[in-house]
C-alpha positions in Angstrom: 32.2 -40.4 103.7 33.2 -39.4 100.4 30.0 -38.7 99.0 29.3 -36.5 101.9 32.4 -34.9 101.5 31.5 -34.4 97.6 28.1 -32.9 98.3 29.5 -30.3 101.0 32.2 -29.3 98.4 29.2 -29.1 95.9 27.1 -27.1 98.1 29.9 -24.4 99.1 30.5 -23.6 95.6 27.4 -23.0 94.9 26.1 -21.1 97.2 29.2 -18.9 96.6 28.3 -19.1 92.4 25.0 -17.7 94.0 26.6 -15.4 95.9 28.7 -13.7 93.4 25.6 -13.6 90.6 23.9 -12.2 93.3 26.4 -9.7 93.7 27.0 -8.6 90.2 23.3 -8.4 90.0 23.1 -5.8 92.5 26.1 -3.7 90.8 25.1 -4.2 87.7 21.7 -2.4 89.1 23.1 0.1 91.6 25.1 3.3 90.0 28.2 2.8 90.2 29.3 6.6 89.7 27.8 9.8 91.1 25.5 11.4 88.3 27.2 14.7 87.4 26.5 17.2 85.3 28.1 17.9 82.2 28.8 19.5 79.0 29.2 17.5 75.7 32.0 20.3 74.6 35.3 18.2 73.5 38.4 20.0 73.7 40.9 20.7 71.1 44.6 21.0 70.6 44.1 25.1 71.7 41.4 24.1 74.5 38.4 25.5 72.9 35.6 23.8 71.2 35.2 24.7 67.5 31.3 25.1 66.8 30.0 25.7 63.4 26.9 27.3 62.9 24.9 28.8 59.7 25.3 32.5 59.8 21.4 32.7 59.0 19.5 29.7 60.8 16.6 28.3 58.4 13.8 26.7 59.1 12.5 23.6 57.2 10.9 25.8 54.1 14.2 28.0 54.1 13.1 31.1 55.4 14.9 32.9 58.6 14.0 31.2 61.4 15.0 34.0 64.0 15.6 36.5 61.3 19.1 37.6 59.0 22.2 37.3 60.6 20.8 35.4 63.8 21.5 31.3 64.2 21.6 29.1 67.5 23.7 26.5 68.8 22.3 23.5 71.2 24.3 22.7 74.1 23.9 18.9 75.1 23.9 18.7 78.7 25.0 15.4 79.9 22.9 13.6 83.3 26.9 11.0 83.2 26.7 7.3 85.2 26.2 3.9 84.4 22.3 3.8 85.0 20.2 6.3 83.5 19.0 9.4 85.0 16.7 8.5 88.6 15.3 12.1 89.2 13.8 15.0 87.3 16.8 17.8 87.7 16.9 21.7 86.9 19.9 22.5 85.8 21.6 25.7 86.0 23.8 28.3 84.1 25.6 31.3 84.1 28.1 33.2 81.8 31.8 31.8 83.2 34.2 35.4 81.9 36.8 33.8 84.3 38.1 31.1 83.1 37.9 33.0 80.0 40.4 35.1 81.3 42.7 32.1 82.5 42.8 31.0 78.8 43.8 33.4 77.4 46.1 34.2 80.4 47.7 30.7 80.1 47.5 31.1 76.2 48.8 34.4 75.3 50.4 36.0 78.6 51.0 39.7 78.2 49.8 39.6 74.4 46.8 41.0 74.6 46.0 41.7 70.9 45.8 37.7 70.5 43.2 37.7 73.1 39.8 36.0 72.7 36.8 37.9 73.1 34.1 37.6 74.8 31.1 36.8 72.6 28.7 37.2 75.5 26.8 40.6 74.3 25.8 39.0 71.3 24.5 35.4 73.1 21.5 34.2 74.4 20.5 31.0 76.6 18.0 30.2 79.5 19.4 30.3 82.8 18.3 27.4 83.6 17.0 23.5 82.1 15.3 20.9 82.7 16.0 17.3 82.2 13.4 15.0 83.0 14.0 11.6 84.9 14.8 8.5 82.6 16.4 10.9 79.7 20.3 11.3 80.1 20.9 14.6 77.7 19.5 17.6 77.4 20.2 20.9 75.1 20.5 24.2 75.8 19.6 26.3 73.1 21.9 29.7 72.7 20.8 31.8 70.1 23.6 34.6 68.2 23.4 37.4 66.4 26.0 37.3 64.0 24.8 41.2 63.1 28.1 43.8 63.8 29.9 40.9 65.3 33.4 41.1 63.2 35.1 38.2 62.8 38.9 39.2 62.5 38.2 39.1 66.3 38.7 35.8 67.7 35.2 35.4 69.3 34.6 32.2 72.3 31.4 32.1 74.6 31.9 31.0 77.8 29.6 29.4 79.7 29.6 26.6 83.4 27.1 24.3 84.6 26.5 26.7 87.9 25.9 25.3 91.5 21.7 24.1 92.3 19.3 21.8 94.4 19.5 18.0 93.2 22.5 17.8 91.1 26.2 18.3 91.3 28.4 19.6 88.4 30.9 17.6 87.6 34.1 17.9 89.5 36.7 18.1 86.7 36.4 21.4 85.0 37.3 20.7 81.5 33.3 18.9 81.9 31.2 21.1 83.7 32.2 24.3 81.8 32.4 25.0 78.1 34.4 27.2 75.7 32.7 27.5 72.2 34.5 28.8 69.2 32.0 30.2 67.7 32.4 29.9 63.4 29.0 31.3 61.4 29.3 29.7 57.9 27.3 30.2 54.5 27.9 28.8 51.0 31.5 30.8 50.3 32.7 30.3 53.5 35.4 27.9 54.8 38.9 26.5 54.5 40.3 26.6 50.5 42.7 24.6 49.2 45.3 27.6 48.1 48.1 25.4 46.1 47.2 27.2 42.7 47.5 31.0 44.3 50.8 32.8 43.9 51.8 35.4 45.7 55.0 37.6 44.4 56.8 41.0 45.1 55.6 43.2 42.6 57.9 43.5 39.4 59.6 40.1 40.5 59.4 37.3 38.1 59.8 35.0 41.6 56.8 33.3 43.5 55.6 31.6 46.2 52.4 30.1 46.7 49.7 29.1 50.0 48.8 25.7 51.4 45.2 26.8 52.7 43.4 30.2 53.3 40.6 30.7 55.3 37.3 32.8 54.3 34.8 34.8 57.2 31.5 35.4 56.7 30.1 38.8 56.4 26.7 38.2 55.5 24.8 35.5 53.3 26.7 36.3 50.0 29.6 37.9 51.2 32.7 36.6 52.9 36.6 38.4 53.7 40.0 37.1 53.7 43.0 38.6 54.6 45.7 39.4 51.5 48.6 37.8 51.0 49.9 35.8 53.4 48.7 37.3 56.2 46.4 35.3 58.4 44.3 34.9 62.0 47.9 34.8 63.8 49.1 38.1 62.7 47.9 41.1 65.3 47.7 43.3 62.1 45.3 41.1 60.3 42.4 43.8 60.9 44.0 45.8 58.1 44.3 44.0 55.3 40.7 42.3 55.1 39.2 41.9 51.5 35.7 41.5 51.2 34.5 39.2 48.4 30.3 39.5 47.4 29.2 36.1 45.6 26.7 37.7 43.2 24.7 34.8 41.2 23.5 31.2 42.2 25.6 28.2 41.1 27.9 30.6 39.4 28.7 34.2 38.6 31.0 36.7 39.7 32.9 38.3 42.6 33.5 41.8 43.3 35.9 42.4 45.8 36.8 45.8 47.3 38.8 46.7 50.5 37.8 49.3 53.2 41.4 50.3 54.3 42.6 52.6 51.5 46.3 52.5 53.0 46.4 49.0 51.7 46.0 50.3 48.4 44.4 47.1 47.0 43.7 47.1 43.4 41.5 44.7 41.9 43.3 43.7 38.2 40.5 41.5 36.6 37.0 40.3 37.7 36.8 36.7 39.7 34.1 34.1 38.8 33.0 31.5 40.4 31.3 28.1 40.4 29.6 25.4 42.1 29.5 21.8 41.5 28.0 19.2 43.8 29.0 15.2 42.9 28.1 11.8 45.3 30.8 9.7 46.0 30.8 6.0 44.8 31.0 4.3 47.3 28.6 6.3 49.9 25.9 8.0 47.6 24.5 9.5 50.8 27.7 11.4 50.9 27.4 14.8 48.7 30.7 16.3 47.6 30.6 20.3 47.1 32.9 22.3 45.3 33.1 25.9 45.2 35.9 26.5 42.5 36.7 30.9 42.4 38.7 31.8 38.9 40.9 34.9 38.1 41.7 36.3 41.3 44.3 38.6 40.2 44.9 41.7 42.8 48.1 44.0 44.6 48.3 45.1 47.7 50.7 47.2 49.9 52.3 45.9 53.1 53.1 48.6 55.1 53.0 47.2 58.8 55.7 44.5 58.3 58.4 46.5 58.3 58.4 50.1 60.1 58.8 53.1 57.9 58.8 50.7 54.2 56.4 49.1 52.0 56.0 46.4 50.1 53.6 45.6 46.8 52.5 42.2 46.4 50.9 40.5 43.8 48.4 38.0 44.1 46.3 35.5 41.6 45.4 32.3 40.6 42.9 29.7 41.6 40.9 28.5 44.8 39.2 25.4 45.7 36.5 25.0 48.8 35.0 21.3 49.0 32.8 20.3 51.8 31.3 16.9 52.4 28.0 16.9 53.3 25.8 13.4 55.1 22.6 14.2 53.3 20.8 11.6 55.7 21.4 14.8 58.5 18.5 17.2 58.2 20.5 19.8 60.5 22.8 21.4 58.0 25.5 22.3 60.4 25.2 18.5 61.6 25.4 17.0 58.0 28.9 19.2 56.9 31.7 16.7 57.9 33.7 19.4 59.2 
């Protein structure tokens, strides 16, 4: 009796072992989540997504692949689940100036002049793509033209996975729509260490210094910064660009002139500049860059802070840009650690 007992205890636990590998098998095989579609587009502490692009986009012999000024940006468009895409799906797109507007609603409220802008007019991107069956991601090129596009405005492109046959965007709208922050970049351009810059009411022995400032590009050589200490988050930024033309290759010198004569900038001595590129010991496919600018020495008027005064700052000293570049990434934008 005992033995038959034994063998029925046997038998019911494995036919249930059989019936739960059985089971897993079948979840394991099924999809376990609806395949949505969505935008690889990570948010950051503001809600955008910073994207860095070359100003001019080169091909692999370095000539202009779409011509001066115009560079592209690919889009990866996600097929999500846990199996791998079952059906060939054409996915479309469409400009999204709403939620746009909600940003910078939610952002800004009634202060308009810290408004993103729309970078729409200068954008380009098929309205529609196609991922075949089997391949999960997909990328939708948009192409810019950097040409007349000023970058003291703060410029996003907005754009949503739009409504279609065989697919369904996904659900949660921080996925199926995207807000790039669009940054074009060349040699100059970037974020420079500014701990060696001083910056001093004019005639007064006292100074104070920068942790960082930030350089825009113009075009290929030429780049702007704003004077002093103003900076992106001042609404009078606009009128106190300086514009700074690299001339030479590894080194040389930089004129820099101002187009707002009510800033009254005046340029005391001639910058230089260098570049130095080293590997780092431990990683040789890691390429350290330097771009190191000497003898800035300029004034400026500030005549915005206050209403009805001005103020004459001087300004000089050192700056340091280094970017770390993957040289095992062909795709420059892709290699710069940023």
């Amino acid at each position: 009796m005992k033995t038959i007992f034994k063998s029925l205890i046997y038998g019911m636990v494995a036919a249930s072992m059989l019936t739960v590998t059985t089971s897993c098998n079948d979840e394991w095989e099924d999809e376990q989540y609806e395949q949505y579609i969505s935008f690889r587009a990570p948010l950051n502490d503001q809600g955008i997504t910073a994207v860095y692009v070359p100003f001019t986009r080169k091909n692999s012999e370095g000539k202009a692949k779409y011509g001066s000024g115009i560079s592209n940006y690919e889009l990866p468009v996600i097929v999500s689940g846990s199996t791998h895409n079952n059906a060939t799906r054409v996915v479309n797109f469409k400009h999204d100036p709403d939620t746009l507007n909600a940003l910078n609603w939610a952002r800004f409220a009634t202060r308009e002049e810290l408004y993103y802008k729309d970078m729409n007019p200068y954008c380009e991107f098929p309205s529609t793509l196609t991922i075949p069956k089997g391949q999960d991601v997909g990328l939708l090129n948009i192409k810019i033209d950097f040409n007349n596009v000023d970058l003291v405005d703060k410029w996003i492109f907005p754009i949503t996975v739009a409504e279609g046959d065989g697919y369904t965007p996904n659900p949660r709208k921080n996925y199926k729509k995207a807000m790039l922050r669009i940054f074009p970049f060349n040699d100059y351009s970037g974020d420079y260490s500014a701990t060696s810059l001083t910056i001093a009411v004019k005639g007064d022995q006292n100074s104070t210094g920068l942790t960082w400032l930030r350089t825009y590009v113009v075009n290929d050589n030429t780049v702007f910064f704003y004077a002093g200490r103003f900076d992106e988050s001042n609404p009078q930024r606009g009128k106190y660009k300086i514009y700074a033309q690299f001339n030479g290759g590894k080194s040389g010198t930089i004129k820099m002139w101002s187009d707002n004569p009510e800033m009254n900038l005046v340029v005391n001595k001639e910058a230089s500049y260098r570049m130095v590129e080293s590997e780092d010991q431990t990683y040789p496919y890691l390429r350290y860059r330097n771009v190191i600018i000497n003898n800035i020495d300029y004034s400026f008027d500030d005549y915005t802070s206050l209403s009805g005064s001005k103020f004459s700052y001087t300004v000089s000293g050192t700056l340091t840009l280094q970017r770390t570049i993957n040289t095992q990434i062909p795709d420059e934008d892709q290699a710069i650690q940023w």
